[in-house]
VMD Tcl script that draws the C-alpha trace (Angstrom):
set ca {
  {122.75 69.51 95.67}
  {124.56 68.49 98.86}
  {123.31 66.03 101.27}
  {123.24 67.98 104.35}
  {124.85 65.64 107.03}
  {124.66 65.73 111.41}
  {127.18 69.05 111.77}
  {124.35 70.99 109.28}
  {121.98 70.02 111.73}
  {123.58 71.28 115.01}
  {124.45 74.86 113.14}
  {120.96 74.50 112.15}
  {119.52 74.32 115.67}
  {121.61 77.00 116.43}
  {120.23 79.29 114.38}
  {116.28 77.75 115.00}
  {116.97 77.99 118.93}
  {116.48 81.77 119.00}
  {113.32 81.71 117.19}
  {111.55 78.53 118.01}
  {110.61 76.98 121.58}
  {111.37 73.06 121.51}
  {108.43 71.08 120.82}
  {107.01 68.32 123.65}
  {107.79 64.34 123.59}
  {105.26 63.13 125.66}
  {104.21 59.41 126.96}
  {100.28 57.91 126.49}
  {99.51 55.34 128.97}
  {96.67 54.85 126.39}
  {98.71 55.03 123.25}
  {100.70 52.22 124.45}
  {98.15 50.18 125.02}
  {96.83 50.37 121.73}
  {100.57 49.63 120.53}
  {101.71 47.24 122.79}
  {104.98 49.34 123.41}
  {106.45 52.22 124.86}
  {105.49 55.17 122.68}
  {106.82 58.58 122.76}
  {105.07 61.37 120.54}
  {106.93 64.41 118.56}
  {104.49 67.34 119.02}
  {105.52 69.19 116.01}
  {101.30 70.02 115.86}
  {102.76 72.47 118.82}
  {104.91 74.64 116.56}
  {103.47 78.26 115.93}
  {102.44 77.37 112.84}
  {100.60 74.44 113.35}
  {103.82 71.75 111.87}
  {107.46 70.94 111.73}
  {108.44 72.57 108.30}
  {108.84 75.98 109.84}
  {112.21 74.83 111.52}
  {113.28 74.44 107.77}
  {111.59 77.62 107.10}
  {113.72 79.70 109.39}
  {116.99 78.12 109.08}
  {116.36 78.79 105.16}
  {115.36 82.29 104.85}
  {117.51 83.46 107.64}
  {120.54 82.80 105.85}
  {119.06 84.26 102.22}
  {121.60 86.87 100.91}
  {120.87 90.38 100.82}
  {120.23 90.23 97.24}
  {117.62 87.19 97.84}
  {115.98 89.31 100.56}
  {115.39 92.31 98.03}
  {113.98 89.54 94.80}
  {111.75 87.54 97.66}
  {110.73 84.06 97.92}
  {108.22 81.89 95.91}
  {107.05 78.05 96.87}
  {104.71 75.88 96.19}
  {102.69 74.03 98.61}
  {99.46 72.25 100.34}
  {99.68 74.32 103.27}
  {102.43 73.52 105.66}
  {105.46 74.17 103.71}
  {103.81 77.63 102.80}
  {103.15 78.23 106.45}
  {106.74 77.81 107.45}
  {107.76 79.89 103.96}
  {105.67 82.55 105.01}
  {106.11 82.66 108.85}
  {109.82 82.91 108.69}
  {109.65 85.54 105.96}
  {107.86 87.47 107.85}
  {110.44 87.22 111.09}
  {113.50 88.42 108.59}
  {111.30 90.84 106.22}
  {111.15 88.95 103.32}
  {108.23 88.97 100.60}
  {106.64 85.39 99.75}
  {104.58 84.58 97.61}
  {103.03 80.59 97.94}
  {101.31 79.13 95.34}
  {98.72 76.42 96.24}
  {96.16 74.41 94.38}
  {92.30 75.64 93.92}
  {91.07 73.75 96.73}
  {93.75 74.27 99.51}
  {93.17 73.79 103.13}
  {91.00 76.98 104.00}
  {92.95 77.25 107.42}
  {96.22 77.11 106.45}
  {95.45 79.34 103.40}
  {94.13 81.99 106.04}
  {97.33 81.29 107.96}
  {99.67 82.11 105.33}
  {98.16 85.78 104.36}
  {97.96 86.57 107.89}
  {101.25 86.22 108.04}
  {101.54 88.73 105.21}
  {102.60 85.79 102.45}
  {100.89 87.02 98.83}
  {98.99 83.58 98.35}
  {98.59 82.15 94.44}
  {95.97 79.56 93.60}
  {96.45 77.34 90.60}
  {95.65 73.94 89.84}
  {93.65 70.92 91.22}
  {96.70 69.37 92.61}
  {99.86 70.40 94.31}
  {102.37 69.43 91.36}
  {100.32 71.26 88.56}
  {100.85 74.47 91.51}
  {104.73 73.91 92.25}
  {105.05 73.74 87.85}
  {103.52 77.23 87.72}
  {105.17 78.35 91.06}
  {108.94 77.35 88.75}
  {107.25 79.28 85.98}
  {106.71 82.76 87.72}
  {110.11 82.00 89.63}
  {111.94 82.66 86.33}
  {109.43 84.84 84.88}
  {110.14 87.28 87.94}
  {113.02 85.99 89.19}
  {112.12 85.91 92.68}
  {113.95 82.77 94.86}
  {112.33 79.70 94.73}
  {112.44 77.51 97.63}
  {111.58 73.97 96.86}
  {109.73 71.96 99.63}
  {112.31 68.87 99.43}
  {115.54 69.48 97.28}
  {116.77 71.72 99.49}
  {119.61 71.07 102.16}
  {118.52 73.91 104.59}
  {115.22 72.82 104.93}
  {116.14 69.13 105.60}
  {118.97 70.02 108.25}
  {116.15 72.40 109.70}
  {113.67 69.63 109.85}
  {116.12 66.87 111.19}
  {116.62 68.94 114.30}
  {112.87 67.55 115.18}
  {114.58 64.28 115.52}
  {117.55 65.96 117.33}
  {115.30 67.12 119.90}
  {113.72 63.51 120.41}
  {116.97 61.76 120.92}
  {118.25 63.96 123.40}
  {115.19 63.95 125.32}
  {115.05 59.90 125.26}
  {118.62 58.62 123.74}
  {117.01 54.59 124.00}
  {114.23 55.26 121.05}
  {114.85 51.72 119.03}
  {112.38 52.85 116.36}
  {110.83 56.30 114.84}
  {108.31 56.55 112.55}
  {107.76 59.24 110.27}
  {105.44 60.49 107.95}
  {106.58 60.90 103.87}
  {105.36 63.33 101.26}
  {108.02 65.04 99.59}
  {110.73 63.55 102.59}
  {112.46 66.30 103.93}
  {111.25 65.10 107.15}
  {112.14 61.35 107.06}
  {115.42 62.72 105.19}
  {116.09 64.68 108.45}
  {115.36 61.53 110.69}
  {117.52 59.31 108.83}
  {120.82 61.64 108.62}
  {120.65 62.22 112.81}
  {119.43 58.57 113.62}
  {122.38 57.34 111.37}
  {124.87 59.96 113.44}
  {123.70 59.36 116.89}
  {123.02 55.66 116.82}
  {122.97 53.41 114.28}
  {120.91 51.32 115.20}
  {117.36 52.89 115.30}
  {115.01 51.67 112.78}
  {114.04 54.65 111.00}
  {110.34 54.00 108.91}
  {108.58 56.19 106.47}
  {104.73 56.35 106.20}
  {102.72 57.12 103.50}
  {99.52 57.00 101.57}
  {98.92 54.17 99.28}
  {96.60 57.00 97.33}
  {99.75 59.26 96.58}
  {102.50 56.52 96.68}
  {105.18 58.31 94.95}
  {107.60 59.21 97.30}
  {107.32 54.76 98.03}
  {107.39 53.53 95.00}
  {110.90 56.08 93.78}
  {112.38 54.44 97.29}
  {111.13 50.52 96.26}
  {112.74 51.40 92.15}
  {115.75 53.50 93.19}
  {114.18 55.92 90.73}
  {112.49 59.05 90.65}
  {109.00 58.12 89.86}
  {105.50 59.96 89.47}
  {102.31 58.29 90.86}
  {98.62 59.07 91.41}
  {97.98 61.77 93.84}
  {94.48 61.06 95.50}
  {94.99 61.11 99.40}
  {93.27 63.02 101.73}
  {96.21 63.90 104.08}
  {97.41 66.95 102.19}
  {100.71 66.58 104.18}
  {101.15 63.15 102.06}
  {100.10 64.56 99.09}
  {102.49 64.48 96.19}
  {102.40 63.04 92.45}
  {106.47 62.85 92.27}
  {109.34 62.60 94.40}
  {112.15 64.90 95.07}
  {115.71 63.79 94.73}
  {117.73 65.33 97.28}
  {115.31 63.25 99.79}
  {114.72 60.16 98.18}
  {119.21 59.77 97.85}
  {119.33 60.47 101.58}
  {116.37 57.55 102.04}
  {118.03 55.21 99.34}
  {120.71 55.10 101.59}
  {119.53 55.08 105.11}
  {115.47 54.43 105.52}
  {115.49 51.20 107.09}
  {111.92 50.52 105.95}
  {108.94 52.26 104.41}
  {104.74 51.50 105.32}
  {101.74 52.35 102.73}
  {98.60 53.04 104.41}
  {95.07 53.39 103.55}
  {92.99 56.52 104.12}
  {90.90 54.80 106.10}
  {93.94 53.98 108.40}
  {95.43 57.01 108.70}
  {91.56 58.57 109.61}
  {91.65 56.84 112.34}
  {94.39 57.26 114.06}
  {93.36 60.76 114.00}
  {90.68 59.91 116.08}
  {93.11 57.96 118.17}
  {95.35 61.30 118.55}
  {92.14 62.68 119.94}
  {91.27 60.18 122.43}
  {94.33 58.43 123.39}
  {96.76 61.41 123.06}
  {94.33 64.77 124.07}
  {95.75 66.00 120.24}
  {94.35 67.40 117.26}
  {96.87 65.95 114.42}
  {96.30 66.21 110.69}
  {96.23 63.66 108.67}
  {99.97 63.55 107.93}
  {100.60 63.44 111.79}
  {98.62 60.70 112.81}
  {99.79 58.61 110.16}
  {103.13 57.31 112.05}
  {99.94 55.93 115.12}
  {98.11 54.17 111.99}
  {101.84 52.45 111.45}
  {102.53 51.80 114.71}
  {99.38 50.25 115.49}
  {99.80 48.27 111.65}
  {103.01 46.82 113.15}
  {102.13 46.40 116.87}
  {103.21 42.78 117.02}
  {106.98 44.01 115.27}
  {107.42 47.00 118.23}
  {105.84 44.90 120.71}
  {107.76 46.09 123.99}
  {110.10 48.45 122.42}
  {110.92 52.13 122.34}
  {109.24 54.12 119.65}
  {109.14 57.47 118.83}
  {106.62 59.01 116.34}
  {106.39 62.04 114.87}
  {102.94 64.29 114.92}
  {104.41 66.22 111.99}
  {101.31 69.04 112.58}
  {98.11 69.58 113.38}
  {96.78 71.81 110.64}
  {93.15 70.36 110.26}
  {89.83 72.04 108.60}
  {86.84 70.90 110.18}
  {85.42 68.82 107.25}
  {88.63 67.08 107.14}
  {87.68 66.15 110.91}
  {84.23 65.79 110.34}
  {85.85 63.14 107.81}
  {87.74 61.40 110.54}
  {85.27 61.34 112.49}
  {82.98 59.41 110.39}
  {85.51 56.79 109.94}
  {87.02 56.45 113.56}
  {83.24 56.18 114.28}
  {82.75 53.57 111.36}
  {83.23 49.24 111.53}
  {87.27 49.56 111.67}
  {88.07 48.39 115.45}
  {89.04 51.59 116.71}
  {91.13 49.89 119.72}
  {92.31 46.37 120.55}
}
mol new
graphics top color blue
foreach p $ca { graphics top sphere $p radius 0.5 }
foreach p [lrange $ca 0 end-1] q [lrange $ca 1 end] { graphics top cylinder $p $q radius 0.2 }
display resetview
């Protein structure tokens, strides 16, 4: 596979432009409080559906051959990745079909066969679905689209980043949340191009630490996959995304739950956002390493906003709980 690098990313906002309006950066007066710094928020929770992984979506499935068009897709995923599968297959006329563990999020399940994508449940987790989505892909031969090893989707997801820095060029920092990488992939390869020197940081789970602990080894390893932030849920990491990070991910944060809970209380009060899990977990690492961005230019990115109610009944409890929800 190729490591997609910053001219991928410019043809791929080319071809996103037409189909997707750019997302808001906004400011909190409130947010920087809590963070002691100047904070600027990616509102990929604004995309149509619901997260950033539809820009890789679209700049995947519009280029599919004619011949890929006729077999359709097939992916695996928690919800967001299937979204963005499924949306942009419906925008070129493709079939998809998304295969998704037993107990995927309700709303984003809806979301994908509303959108006309053939939805597969298998499995408790979302590896034991994406080794029985690989299965039917040869079985029928339809085109499998894997959620990180795949160049398209990472220089459609980097454009996220492209948006930020030409909306405010001085960001010093950007945090960004980590499952299977694409995402932090994307940030690193236009941080490095633009300017060096931003400190790009990947957050994740310390219950589903894979995607860490391959970065940490310079290995691909598998890991236990217990978090509740389906976005940050994965038992192994991809390659194409963890080479790109190997080389240019400046640092990388493990959170608890707990943490990452939180902030998406935070998101509610300090922001006036619903964010999932996954998107408030770049606040939880700001606010971890307030006194390291104290007074500096950060950017963080909401990466969606794809929650079920029991999953904010959840945060609520905790935001709500003995954790000091502001300092």
């Amino acid at each position: 596979m190729r490591i997609p690098d910053f001219t991928d990313v410019l043809d791929a906002q080319r071809r996103i432009r037409p189909h997707l309006s750019r997302t808001p950066l906004h400011n909190y007066p409130a947010v920087n409080r809590l963070v002691g710094a100047e904070v600027f928020i990616k509102h990929e929770n604004y995309q149509p559906v619901g997260a950033f992984k539809v820009r890789g979506g679209i700049n995947l499935v519009s280029r599919l051959t004619a011949e890929e068009r006729l077999r359709g897709v097939i992916s695996a995923s928690t919800g967001n990745h299937g979204q963005s599968i499924a949306y942009a297959a419906r925008k070129f006329g493709v079939q998809a079909r998304i295969v998704v563990p037993q107990k995927a999020n309700p709303g984003k399940v809806a979301a994908m066969e509303g959108m006309g994508a053939e939805v597969i449940f298998h499995g408790a987790t979302f590896d034991e679905a994406r080794l029985h989505c690989e299965d039917l892909a040869r079985e029928k031969g339809y085109r499998y689209v894997h959620s990180g090893d795949e160049p398209l989707l990472i220089a459609g997801v980097a454009t996220e980043v492209l948006e930020m820095l030409e909306e405010e060029p001085r960001l010093e920092v950007i945090l960004v949340p980590i499952g299977g990488g694409s995402g932090a992939a994307g940030a690193c390869i236009v941080a490095r191009a633009v300017n060096p020197r931003i400190r790009v940081i990947g957050v994740q789970s310390e219950s589903s630490p894979a995607a860490y602990q391959s970065w940490k080894q310079r290995k691909l390893v598998e890991a236990p996959n217990r978090t509740v932030a389906e976005g940050l849920a994965t038992g192994t990491a991809f390659a194409l995304p963890q080479r790109i990070l190997w080389e240019h991910l400046d640092d990388f944060l493990l959170l608890s739950d707990a943490e990452i809970l939180r902030a998406m209380v935070w998101m509610v009060e300090k922001a006036h956002t619903l964010a999932e899990a996954a998107g408030a977990a770049p606040l939880a690492a700001a606010y971890r390493l307030r006194q390291d961005l104290a007074g500096r230019r950060v950017g963080l990115i909401c990466s969606g906003g794809n929650v079920s109610p029991e999953q904010l009944k959840q945060a609520l409890s905790v935001g709500a709980g003995d954790l000091p929800r502001s300092e």
